[in-house]
MARDRENDO-613510 format. One line per 10 residues: their letters; for each residue x, y, z of N, C-alpha, C. Coordinates in steps of 0.02 Angstrom, whole numbers. Each point is the difference from the previous one (the first is absolute). Layout:
A	X Y Z X Y Z X Y Z  ...
REM end
This chain:
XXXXXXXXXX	42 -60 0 -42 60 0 44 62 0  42 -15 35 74 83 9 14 1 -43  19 -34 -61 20 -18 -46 -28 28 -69  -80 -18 8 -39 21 -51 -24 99 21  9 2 70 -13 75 -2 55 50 -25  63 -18 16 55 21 -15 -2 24 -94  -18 -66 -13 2 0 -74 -57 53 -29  -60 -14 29 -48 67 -26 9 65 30  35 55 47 43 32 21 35 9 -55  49 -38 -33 64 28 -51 -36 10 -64
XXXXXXXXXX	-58 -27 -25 -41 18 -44 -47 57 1  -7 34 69 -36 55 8 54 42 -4  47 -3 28 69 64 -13 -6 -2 -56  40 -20 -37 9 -20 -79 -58 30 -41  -54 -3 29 -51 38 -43 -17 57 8  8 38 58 20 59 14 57 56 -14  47 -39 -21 73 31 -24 -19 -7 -67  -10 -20 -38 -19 9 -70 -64 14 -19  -40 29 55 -53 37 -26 21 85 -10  45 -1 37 26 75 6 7 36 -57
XXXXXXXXXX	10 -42 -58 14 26 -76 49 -38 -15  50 -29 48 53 -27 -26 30 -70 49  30 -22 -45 37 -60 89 64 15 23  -21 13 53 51 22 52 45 -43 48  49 9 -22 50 -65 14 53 38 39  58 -50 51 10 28 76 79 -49 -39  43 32 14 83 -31 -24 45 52 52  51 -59 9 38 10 58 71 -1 -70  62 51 17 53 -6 -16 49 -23 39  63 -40 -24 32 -25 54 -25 -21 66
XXXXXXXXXX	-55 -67 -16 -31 -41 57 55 -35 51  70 -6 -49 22 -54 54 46 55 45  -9 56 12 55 60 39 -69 41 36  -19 -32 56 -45 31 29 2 73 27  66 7 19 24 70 29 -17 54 -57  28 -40 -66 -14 66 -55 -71 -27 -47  -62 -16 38 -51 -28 -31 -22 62 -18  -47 -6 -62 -71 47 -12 -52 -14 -33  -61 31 -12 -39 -38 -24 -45 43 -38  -17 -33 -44 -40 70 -42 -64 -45 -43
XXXXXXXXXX	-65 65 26 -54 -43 -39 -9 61 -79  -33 -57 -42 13 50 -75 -82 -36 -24  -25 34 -50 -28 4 -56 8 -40 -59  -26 -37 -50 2 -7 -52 -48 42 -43  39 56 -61 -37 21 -31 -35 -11 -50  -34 31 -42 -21 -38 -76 49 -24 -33  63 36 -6 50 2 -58 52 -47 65  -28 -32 29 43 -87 63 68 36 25  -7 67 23 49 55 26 -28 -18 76  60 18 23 -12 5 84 25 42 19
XXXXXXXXXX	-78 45 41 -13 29 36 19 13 71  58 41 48 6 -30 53 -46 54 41  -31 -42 60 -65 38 13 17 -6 88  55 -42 12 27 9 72 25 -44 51  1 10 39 71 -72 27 18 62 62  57 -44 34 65 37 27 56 -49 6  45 75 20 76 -8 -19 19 -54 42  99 -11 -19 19 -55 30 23 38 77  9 -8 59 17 -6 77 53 53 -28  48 30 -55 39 55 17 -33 71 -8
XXXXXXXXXX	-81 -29 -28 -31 74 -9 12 4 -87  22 -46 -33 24 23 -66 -57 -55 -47  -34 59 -46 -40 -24 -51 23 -9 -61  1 -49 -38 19 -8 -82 -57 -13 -43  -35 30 -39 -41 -2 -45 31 -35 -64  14 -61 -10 26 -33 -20 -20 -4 -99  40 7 -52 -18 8 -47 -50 -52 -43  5 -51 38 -59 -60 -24 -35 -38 70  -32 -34 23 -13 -51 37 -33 -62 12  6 -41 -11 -41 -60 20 0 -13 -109
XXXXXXXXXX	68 22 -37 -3 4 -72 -50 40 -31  -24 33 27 -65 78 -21 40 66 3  21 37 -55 19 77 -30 -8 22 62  19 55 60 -39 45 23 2 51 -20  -52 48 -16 -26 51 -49 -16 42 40  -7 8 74 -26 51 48 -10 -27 69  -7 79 30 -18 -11 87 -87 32 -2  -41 -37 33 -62 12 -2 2 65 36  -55 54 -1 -30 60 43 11 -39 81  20 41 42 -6 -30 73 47 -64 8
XXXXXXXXXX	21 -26 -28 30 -59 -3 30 0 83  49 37 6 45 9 45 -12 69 61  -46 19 -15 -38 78 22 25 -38 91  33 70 21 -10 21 106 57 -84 19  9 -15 -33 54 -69 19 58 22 24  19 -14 68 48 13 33 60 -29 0  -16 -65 -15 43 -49 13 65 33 -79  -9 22 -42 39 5 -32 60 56 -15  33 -15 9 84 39 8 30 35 -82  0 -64 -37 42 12 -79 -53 -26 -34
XXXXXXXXXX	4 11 -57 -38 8 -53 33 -4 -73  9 -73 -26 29 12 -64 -38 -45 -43  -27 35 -87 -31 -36 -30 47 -7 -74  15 -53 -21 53 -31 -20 -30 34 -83  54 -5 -16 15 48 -73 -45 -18 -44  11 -76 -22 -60 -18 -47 -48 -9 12  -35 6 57 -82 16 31 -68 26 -22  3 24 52 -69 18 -4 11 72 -36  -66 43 -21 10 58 -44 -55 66 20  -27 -55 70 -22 69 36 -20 -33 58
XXXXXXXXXX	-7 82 38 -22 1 75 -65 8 0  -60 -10 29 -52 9 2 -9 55 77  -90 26 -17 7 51 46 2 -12 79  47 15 47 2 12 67 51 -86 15  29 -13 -60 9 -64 20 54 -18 56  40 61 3 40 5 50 -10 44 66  -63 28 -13 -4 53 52 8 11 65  25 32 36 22 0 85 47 -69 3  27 -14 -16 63 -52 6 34 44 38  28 24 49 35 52 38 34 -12 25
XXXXXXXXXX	32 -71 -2 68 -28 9 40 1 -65  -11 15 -37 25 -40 -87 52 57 -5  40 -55 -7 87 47 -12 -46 41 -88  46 9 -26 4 44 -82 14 -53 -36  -83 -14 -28 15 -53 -50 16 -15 -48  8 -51 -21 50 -15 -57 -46 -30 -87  -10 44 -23 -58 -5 -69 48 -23 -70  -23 -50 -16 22 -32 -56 -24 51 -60  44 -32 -49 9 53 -54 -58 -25 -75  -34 -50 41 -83 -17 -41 -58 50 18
XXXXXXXXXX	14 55 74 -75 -2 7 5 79 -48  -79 -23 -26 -13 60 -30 -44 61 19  -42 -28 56 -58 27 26 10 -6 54  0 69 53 -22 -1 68 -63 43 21  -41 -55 39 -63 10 5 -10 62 61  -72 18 -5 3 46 25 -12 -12 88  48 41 58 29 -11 53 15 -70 11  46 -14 -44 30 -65 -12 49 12 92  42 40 0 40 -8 61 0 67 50  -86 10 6 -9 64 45 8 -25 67
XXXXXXXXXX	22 34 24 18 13 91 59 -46 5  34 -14 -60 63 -41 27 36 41 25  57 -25 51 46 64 30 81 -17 -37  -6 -61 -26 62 -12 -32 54 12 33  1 -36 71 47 -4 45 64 -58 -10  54 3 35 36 -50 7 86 14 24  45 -47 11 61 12 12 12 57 -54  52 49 28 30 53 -37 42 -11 -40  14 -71 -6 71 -37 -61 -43 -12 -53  -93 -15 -5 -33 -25 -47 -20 49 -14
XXXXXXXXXX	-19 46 10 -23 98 -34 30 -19 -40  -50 19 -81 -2 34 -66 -52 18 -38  2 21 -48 -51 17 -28 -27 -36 -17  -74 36 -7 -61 -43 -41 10 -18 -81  24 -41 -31 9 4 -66 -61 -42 -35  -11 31 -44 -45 -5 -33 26 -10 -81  -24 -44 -37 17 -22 -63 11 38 -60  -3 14 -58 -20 23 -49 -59 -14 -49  4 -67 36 -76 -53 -8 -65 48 25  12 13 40 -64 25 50 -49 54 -56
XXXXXXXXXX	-63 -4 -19 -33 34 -32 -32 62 34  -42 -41 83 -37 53 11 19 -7 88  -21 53 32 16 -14 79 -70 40 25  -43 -33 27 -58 34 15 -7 22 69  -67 28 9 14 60 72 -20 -42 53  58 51 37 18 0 50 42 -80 7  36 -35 -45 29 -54 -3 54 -36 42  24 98 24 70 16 42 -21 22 60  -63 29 3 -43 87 49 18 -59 77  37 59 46 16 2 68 58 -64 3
XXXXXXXXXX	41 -35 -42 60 -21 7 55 49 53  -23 5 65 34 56 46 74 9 -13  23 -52 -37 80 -18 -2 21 5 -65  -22 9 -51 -13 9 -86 63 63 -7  59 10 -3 36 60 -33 19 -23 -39  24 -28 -45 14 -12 -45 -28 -58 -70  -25 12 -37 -29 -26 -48 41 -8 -98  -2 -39 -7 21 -9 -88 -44 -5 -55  -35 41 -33 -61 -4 -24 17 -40 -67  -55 -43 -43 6 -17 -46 -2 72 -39
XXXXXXXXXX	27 3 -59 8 59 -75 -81 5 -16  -32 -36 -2 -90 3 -69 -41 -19 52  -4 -20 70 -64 -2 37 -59 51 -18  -59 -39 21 -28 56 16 -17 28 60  18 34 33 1 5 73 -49 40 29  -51 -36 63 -45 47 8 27 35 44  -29 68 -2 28 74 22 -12 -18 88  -30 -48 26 13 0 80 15 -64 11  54 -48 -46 23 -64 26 62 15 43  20 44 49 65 16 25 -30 49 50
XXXXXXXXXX	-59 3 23 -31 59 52 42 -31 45  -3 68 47 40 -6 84 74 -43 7  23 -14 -46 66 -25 6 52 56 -3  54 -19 31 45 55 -13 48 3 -64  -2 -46 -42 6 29 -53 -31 43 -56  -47 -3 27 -69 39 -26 -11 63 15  43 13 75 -24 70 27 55 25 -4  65 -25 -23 65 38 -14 -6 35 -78  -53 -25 -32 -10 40 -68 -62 44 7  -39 -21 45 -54 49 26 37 72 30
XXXXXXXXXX	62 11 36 22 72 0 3 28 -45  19 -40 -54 15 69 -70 -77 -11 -43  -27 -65 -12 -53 -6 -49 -68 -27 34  -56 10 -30 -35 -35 29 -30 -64 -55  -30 -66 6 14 -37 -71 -55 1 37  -68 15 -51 -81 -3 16 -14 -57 -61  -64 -39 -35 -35 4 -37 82 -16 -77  14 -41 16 59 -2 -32 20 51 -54  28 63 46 27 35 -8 40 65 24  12 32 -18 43 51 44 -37 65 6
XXXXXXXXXX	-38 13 52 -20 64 -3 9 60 31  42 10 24 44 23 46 63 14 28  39 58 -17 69 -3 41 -19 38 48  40 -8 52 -8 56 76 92 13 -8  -24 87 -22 48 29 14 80 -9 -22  -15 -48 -66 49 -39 -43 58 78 -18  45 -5 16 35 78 -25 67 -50 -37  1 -66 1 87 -29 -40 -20 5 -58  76 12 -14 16 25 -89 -26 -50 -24  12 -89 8 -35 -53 -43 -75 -16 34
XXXXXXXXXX	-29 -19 -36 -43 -16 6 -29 -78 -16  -2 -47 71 12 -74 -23 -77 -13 12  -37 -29 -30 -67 -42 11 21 -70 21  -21 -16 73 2 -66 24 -11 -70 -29  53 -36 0 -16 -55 -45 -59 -35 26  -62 -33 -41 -51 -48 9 -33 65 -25  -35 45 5 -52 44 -21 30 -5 -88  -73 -19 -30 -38 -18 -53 -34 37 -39  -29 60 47 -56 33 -55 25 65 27  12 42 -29 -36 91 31 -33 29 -16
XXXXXXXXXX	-52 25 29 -83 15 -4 10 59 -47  -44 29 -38 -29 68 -33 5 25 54  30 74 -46 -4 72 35 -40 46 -13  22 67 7 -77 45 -42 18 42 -43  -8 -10 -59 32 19 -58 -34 88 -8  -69 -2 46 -34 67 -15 47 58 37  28 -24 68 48 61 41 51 -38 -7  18 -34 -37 73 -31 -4 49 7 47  -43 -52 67 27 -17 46 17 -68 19  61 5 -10 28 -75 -13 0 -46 66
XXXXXXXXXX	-6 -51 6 -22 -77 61 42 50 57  81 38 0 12 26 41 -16 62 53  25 13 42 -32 47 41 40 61 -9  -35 44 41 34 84 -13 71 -1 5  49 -24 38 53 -12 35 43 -7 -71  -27 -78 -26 48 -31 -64 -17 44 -45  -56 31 -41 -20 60 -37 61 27 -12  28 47 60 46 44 7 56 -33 -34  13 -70 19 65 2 -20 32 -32 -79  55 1 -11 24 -10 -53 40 -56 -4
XXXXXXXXXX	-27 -73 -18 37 -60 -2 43 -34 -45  56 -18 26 42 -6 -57 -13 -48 -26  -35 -59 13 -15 -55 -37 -51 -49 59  -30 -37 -44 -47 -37 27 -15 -70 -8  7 -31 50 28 -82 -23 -55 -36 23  -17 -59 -72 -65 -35 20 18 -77 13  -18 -29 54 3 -68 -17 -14 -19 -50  4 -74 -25 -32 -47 -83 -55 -24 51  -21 -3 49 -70 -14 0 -39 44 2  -2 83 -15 -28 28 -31 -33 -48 -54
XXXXXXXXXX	-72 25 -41 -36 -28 -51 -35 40 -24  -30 60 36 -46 35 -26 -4 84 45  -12 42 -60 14 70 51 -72 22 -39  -4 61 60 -68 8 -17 -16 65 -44  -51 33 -25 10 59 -42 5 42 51  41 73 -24 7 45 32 56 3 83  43 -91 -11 -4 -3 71 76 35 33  30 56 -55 55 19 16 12 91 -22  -77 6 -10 -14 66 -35 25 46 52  42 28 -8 26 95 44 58 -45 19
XXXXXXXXXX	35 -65 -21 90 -16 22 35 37 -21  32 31 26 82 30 -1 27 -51 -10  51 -32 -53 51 -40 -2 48 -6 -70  58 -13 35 53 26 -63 4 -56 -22  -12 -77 24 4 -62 -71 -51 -45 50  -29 -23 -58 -41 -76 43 -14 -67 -82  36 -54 45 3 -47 -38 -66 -39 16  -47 -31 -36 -53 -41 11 13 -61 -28  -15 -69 29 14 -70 17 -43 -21 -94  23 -37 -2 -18 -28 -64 -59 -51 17
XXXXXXXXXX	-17 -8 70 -42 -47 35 -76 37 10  11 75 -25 -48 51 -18 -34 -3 -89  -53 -43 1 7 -23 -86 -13 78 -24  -65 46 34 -32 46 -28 1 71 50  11 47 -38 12 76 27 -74 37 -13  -26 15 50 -64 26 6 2 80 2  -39 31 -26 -33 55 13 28 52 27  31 37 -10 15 73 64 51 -30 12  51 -24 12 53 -46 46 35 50 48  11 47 -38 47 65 27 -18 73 -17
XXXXXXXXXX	-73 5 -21 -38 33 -27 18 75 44  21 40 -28 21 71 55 42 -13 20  62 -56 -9 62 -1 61 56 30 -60  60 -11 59 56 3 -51 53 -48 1  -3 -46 -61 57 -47 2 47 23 -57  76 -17 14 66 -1 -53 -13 -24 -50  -27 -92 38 46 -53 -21 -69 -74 2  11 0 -57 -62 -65 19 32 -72 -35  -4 -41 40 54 -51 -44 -67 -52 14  -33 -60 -46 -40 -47 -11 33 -56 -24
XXXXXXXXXX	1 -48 58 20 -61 -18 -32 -34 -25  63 -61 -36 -30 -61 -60 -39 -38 42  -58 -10 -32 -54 -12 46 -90 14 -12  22 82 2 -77 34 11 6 22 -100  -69 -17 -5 -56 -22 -56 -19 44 -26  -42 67 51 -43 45 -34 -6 59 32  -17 64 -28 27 59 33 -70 26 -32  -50 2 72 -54 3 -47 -23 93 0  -62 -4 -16 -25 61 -15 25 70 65  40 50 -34 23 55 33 48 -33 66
XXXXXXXXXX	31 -51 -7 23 -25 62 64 46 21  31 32 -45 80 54 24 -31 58 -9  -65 30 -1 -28 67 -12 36 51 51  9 47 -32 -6 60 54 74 10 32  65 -43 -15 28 -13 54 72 59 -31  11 36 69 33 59 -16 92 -22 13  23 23 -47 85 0 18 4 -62 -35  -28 -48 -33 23 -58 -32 37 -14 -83  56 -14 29 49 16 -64 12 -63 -28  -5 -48 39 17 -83 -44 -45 -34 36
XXXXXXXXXX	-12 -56 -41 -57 -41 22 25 -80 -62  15 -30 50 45 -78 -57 -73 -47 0  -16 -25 -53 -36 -45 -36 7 -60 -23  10 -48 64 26 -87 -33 -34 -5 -61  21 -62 -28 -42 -25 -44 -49 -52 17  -15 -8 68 -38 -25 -2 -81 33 -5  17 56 -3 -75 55 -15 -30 -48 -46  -63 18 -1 -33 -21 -50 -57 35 -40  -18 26 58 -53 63 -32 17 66 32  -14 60 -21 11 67 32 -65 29 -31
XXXXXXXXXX	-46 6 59 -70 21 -21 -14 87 -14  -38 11 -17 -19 74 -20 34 52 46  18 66 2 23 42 38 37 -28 62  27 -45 -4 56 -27 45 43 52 31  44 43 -46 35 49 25 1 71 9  -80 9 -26 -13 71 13 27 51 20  5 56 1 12 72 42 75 -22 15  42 -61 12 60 5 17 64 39 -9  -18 69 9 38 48 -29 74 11 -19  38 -52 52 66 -6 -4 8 -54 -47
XXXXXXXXXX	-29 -25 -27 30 -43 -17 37 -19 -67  44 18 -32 29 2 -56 16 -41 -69  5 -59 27 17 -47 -47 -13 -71 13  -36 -43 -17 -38 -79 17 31 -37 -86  5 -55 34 23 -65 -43 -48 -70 21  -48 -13 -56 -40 -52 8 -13 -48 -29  28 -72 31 20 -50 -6 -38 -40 -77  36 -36 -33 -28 -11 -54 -58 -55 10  5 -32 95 -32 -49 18 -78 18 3  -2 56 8 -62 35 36 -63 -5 -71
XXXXXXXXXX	-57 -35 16 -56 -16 -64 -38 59 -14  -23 18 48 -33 71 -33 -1 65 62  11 66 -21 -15 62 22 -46 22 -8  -39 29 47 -36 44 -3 -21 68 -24  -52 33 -5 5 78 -11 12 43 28  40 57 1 -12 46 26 41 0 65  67 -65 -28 71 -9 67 29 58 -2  7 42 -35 57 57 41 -13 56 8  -76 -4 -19 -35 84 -11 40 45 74  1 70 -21 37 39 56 65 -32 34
XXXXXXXXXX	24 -32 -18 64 9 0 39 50 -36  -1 51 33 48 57 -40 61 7 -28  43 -63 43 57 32 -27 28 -63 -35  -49 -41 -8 26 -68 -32 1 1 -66  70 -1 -38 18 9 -70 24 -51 -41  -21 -86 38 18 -35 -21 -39 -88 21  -14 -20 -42 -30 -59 -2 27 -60 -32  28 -50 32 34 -51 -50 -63 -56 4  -21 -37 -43 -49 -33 -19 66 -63 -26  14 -79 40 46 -24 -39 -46 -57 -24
XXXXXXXXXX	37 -35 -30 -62 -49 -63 -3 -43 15  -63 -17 7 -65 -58 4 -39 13 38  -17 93 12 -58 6 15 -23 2 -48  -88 -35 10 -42 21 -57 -50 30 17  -39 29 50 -48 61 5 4 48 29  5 60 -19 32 55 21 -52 63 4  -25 45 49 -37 30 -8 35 68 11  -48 55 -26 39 69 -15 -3 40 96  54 29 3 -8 32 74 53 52 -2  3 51 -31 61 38 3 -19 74 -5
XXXXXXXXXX	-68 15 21 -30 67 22 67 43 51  -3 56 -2 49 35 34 63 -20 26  51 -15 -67 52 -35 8 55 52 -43  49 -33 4 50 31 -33 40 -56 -36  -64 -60 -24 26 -34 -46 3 32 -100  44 6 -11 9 -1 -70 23 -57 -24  -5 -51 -14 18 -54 -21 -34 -66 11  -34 -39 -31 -32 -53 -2 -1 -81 -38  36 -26 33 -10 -50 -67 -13 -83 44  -24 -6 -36 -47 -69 5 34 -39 -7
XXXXXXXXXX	0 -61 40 50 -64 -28 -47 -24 -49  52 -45 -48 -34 -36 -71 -31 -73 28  -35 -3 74 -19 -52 10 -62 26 13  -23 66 7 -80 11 16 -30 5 -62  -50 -31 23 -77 -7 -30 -48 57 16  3 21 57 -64 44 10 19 63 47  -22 58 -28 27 50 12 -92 34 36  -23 37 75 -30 -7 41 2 82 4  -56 31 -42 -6 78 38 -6 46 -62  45 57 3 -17 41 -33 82 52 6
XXXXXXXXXX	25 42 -38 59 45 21 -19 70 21  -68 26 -16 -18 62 3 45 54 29  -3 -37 83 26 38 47 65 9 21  30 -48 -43 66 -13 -1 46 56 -20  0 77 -5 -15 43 -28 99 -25 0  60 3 33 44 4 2 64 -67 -75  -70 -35 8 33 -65 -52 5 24 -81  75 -8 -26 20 30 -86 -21 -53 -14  16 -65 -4 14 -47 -34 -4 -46 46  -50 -76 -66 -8 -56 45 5 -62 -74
XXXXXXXXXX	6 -51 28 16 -55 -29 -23 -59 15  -35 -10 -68 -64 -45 29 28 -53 -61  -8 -83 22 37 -35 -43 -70 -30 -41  8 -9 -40 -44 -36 -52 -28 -79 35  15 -46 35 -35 -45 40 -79 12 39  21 96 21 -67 18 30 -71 -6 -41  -52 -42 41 -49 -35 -55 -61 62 58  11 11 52 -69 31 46 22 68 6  -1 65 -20 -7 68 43 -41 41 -10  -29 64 21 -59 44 17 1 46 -84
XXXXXXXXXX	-64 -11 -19 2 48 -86 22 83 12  6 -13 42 15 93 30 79 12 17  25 -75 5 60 41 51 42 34 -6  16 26 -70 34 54 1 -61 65 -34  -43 -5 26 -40 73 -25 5 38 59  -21 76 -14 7 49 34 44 7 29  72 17 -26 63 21 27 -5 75 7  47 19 53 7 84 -23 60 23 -30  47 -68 4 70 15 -44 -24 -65 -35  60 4 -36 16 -30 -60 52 -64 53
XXXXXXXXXX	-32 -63 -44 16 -61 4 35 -43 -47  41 -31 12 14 -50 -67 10 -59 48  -40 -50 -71 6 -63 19 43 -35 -37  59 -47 27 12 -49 -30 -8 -64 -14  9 -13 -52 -45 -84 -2 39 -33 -62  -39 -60 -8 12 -36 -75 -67 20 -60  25 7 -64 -47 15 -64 -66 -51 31  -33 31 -33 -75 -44 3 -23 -24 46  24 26 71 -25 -22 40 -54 32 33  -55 -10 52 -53 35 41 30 59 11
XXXXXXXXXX	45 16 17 39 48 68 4 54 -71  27 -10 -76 -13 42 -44 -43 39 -18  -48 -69 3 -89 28 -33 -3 51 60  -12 7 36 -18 32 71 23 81 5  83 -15 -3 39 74 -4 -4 36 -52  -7 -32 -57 -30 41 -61 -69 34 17  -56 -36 10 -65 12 14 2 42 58  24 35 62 32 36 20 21 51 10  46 0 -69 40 66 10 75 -19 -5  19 -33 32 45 -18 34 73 -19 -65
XXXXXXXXXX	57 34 32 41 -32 -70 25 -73 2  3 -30 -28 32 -88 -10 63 -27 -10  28 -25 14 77 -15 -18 2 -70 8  32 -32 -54 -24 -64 -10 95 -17 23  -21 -64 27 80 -4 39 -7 -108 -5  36 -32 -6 8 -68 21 -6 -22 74  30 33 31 -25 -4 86 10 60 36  -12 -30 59 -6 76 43 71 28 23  49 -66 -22 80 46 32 18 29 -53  -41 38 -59 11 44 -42 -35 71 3
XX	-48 0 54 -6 66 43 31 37 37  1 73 -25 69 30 35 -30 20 56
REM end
């Protein structure tokens, strides 16, 4: 009879552990070394991955999340898995492992030396290791390192680690803007910045010549392009920065979000695909250098910006949208990459003192923008197709050179001059019919490096 109850007992467990969603199975490592025993219960998932969902460590306090067990992948630590567990000291999950933490799975562990994260996980869940204090002998202090693997680190993942100074962030996370609350590495960048809403909205009283944005901040919010008052405060306003350094996990800046900067050079991360709106709208920069990297420089994104004399253009541009460089009064002379597919209209209007445009070849759509310039000289690479606008206003341009390939431009664009224009081109081509019909005188040339 003990016998037969026993037996219906292990059939009622058994049916309970795999009603859960999954079967939940209990494996001991190194059974025959009791001193260094541990034991861990896991999951089987759809895809026959194991889940470790909880256990405890061996008698030194030391946990190993072991990269397979019982011959099952492990692919993760469940939510809570390990949540307020005292018993545990160290913490290491072995390289080819698991590839995330789930949420709170470590939470209040408040013995747990500074653990040790394999270079699989990709995901840490959200207050994956809140209220840890990350204590231990002073010979085992180091940093928190974190992979390059790591995609995202969600909130509050780190929030009240009392013992947290030092951290190694992955490069491309995405990091939420309060996974590092109340730690002191968190509040040693909180004197100079404040990182809200992943981003920077705030200096207090920033007066250094450089200007560094804290590595892990991701986004910086819009400013207000209407009083072109830039994310900073009255204090930084005032001053004049010699340069401004962004982490590569920068990704995205916001419009307007640097409008009224004083600064004599600022390099932007190539980890920035797209340049928004206003960027520096009312400020004054030297020096704008754009790394290989960023994509698109969209509508009016360098408008307005005073004292700017060079501005470098990888090739990895790809588009430069309508009035991109507007009003940029200083600015003299631009060279644009032959990589770049199409321009916009109406890129350099008011630029006053800009007398020079290099267009190098294999752009093919090019739109007209040279209103209040001090361009006299124009010529088209022999790779465009489509020419975007009109010259009307172009009042300063003698001569332009338009290659016979061009199959798209405006029936007007050279009407209503108030000087006299000449176009050069090839016989019989559109760009002829046009300048004749016009006004305009013609000069028939083989290419454009026969324009003087």
């Amino acid at each position: 009879m003990r016998r037969h109850r026993n037996y219906i007992l292990a059939v009622v467990a058994l049916y309970l552990l795999v009603s859960r969603g999954g079967i939940t199975c209990a494996s001991s490592t190194d059974e025959s070394k009791e001193d260094k025993q541990q034991r861990l219960t896991y999951e089987i998932n759809d895809n026959g991955e194991a889940v470790i969902t909880g256990g405890n460590c061996d008698s030194y306090g030391w946990l190993v999340i072991p990269e397979s067990i019982d011959g099952y992948h492990v692919v993760g630590v469940a939510d809570k898995a390990f949540s307020y567990s005292q018993d545990i000291r160290r913490l290491e999950i072995e390289e080819g492992g698991a590839r995330y933490i789930g949420a709170y799975a470590f939470a209040g562990c408040r013995h747990m030396d500074t653990p040790s994260l394999g270079k699989g996980i990709q995901a840490i869940g959200e207050g994956a290791f809140r209220d840890d204090l990350f204590t231990g002998r002073k010979e085992l202090e180091r940093d928190v390192f974190l992979s390059d693997n790591v995609m995202s680190i969600g909130k509050e993942a780190f929030a009240c680690c009392s013992n947290l100074r030092n951290i190694v962030l992955p490069q491309y996370a995405d990091i939420d803007p309060k996974a590092f609350e109340q730690t002191p590495w968190q509040e040693a960048r909180d004197e100079r910045f404040q990182i809200r809403g992943s981003c920077l909205e705030g200096i207090r009283g920033n007066t250094d010549p450089v200007l560094e944005i804290p590595y892990g901040v991701t986004r910086l919010r819009s400013g207000s392009w209407v009083t072109e008052i830039p994310i900073m405060d009255e204090i930084s306003r005032q001053t004049v920065y010699e340069e401004i350094i962004f982490p590569d996990t920068v990704v995205q800046l916001g419009e307007s979000c640097f409008a009224g900067l004083r600064i004599k050079q600022i390099e932007i991360p190539g980890t920035v695909k797209e340049l928004p709106y206003g960027l520096f709208k009312g400020g004054e920069v030297s020096k704008i250098i754009l790394s290989e990297g960023t994509e698109t420089i969209d509508d009016g994104a360098l408008v307005g910006i005073n004292g700017l004399e060079t501005i470098h253009i990888p090739s990895s541009i790809q588009v430069i949208e309508s009035y991109a460089f507007v009003d940029c009064m200083d600015l003299r002379r631009i060279t644009i990459p032959g990589t770049v597919e199409r321009i916009g209209e109406g890129v350099f209007n008011g630029c006053e003192n800009l007398t020079e445009v290099v267009y190098e070849e294999g752009i093919r759509e090019i739109g007209c923008g040279y209103e209040d310039t001090k361009i006299k000289r124009i010529q088209f690479p022999e790779s465009t197709v489509s020419i975007q606008g009109v010259l009307l206003y172009a009042r300063s341009v003698e001569r332009v050179y338009i290659p016979k390939g061009v199959v798209e431009f405006h029936e007007n664009i050279f009407g209503g001059r108030f000087k006299e224009l000449t176009v050069y081109g090839q016989e019989g081509s559109r760009a002829e019919e046009l300048a004749i019909q016009s006004g305009c005188e013609f000069i028939e040339v083989e290419s454009g490096d026969e324009m003087p």
